[in-house]
DOLUMVO-228555 format. One record per residue (C-alpha): residue in three letters; x, y, z. Coordinates in steps of 0.02 Angstrom, whole numbers, padded with zeros to 5 digits, always signed. Layout:
# residues N
ALAXYZ
...
END
This chain:
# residues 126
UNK-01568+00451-00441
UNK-01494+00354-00333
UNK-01451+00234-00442
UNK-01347+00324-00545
UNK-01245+00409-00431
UNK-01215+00220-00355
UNK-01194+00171-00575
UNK-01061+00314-00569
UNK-00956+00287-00407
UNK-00937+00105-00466
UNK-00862+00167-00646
UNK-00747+00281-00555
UNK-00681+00110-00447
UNK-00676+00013-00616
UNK-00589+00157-00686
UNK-00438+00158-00530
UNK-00426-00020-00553
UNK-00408-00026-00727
UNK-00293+00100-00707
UNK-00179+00014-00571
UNK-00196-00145-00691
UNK-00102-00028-00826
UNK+00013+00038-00697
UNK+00060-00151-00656
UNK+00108-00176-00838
UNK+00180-00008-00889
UNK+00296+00040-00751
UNK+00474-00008-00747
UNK+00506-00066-00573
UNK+00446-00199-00414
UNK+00450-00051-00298
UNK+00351+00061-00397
UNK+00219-00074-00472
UNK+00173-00115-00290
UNK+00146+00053-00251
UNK+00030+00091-00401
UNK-00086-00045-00369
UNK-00085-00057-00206
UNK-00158+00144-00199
UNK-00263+00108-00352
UNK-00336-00045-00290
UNK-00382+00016-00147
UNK-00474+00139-00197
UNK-00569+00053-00338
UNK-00623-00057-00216
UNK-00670+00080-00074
UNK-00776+00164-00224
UNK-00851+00002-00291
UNK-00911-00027-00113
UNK-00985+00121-00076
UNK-01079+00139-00237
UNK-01142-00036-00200
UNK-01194+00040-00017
UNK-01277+00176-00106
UNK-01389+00041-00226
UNK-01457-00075-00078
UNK-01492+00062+00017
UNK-01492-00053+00189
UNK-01411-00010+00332
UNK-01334-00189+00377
UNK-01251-00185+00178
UNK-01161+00000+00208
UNK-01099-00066+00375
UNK-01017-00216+00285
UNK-00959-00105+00148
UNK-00886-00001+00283
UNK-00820-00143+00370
UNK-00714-00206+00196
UNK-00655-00004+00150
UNK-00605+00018+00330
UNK-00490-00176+00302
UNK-00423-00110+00165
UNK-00375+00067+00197
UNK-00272-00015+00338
UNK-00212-00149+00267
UNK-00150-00115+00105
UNK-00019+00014+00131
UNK+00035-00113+00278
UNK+00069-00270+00164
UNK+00144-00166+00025
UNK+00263-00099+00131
UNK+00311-00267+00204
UNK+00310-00336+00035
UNK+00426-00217-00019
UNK+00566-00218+00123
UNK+00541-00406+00117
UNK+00588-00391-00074
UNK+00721-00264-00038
UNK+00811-00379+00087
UNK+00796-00520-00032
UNK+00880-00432-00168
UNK+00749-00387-00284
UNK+00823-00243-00390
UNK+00793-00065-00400
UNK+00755+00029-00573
UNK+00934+00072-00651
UNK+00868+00257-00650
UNK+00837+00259-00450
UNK+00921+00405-00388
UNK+00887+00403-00189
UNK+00893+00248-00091
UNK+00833+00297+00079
UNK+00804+00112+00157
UNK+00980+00088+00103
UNK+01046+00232+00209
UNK+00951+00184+00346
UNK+01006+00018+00357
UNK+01185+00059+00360
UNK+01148+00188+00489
UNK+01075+00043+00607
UNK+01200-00059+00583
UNK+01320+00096+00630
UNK+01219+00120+00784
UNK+01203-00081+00842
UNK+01389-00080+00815
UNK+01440+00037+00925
UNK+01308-00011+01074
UNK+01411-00187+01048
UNK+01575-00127+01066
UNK+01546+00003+01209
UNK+01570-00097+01372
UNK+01431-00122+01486
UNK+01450-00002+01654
UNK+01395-00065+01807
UNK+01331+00046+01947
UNK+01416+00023+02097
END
């Protein structure tokens, strides 16, 4: 039984990374390719490695499974989003349909703010 409840968690992980794979070809833009695969991939690979937990049935392999869905889960939504400002700031398009650009806005609204902290002069307590 416990076999094919292991069998079927590691279809469903196939299935999400198939499905990011698709994603990666299908969709029209940097920003939203790297989204799609980075959630997809992550959790094909969180559900491939717990169905392989499940089929050894060992303690020491679900702690190393653990170990590799608990990497991922942090670092995947980390490096995406650094991948993505870094592609942002290097002038990597948006989709032509991209309504809302929020990063945008905030830059200009930092750059607003460091502005006027350097043209304010500095007051000294006396």
């Amino acid at each position: 039984m416990t076999e094919i409840i292991s069998a079927i968690i590691i279809i469903v992980g196939v299935l999400f990374v198939v499905i990011g794979s698709v994603g990666l070809l299908r969709l029209p833009d940097f920003y939203i390719r790297i989204s799609a695969i980075t959630k997809a991939a992550t959790m094909g690979v969180a559900c491939i490695m717990i169905g392989v937990a499940l089929n050894f049935n060992e303690i020491s392999v679900a702690i190393k499974a653990f170990g590799v869905v608990l990497f991922l889960l942090i670092t995947s939504p980390i490096a995406a989003h650094i991948i993505g400002r870094a592609a942002y700031d290097g002038g990597v398009p948006l989709w032509k349909k991209t309504e809302i650009n929020e990063y945008e806005e905030y830059k200009k609204n930092k750059l607003k703010k460091e502005n006027n902290k350097d043209s304010q002069p500095n007051k000294k307590e006396e």
